[in-house]
N, C-alpha and C positions, 0 to 999 in steps of 0.2 A: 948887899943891895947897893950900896954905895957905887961899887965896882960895876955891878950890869947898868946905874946909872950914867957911870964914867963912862962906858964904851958905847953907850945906847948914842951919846950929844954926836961923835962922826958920823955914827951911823945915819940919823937924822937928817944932820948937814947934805950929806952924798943925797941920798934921795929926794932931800930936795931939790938940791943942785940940775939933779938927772931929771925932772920931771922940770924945772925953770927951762932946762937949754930945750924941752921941746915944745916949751909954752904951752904950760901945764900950772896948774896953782900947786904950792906945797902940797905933799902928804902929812907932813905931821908941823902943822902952823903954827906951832906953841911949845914953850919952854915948863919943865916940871919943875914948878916953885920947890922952894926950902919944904914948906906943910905938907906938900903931898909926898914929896920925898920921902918924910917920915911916917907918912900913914902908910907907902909902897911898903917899906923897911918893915914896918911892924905886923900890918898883913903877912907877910914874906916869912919871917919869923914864926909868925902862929901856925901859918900851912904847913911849915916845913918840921916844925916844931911835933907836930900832929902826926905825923904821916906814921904809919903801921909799917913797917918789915915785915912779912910775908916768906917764909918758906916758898925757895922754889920747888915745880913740880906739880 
């Protein structure tokens, strides 16, 4: 989670950028504290944690 955290902050950045240059308010106006970080991480864990394998077919 850490990682889709790290790559999410450019991506953020750019669409705001791209929505300021055509005098637009941001899309995503806020930074994800340390806390929720952790809750993202630990949700993320239990889902993936969870998930059934499935036979294809």
């Amino acid at each position: 989670m850490a990682e889709v955290l790290a790559d999410w902050l450019p991506v953020s950045t750019f669409l705001n950028r791209v929505n300021r240059a055509m005098g637009k308010s941001d899309l995503y106006p806020f930074t994800i504290a340390a806390p929720v970080a952790r809750k993202l991480d630990f949700v993320h864990r239990v889902v993936t944690g969870s998930r059934v394998e499935r036979p294809l077919g």
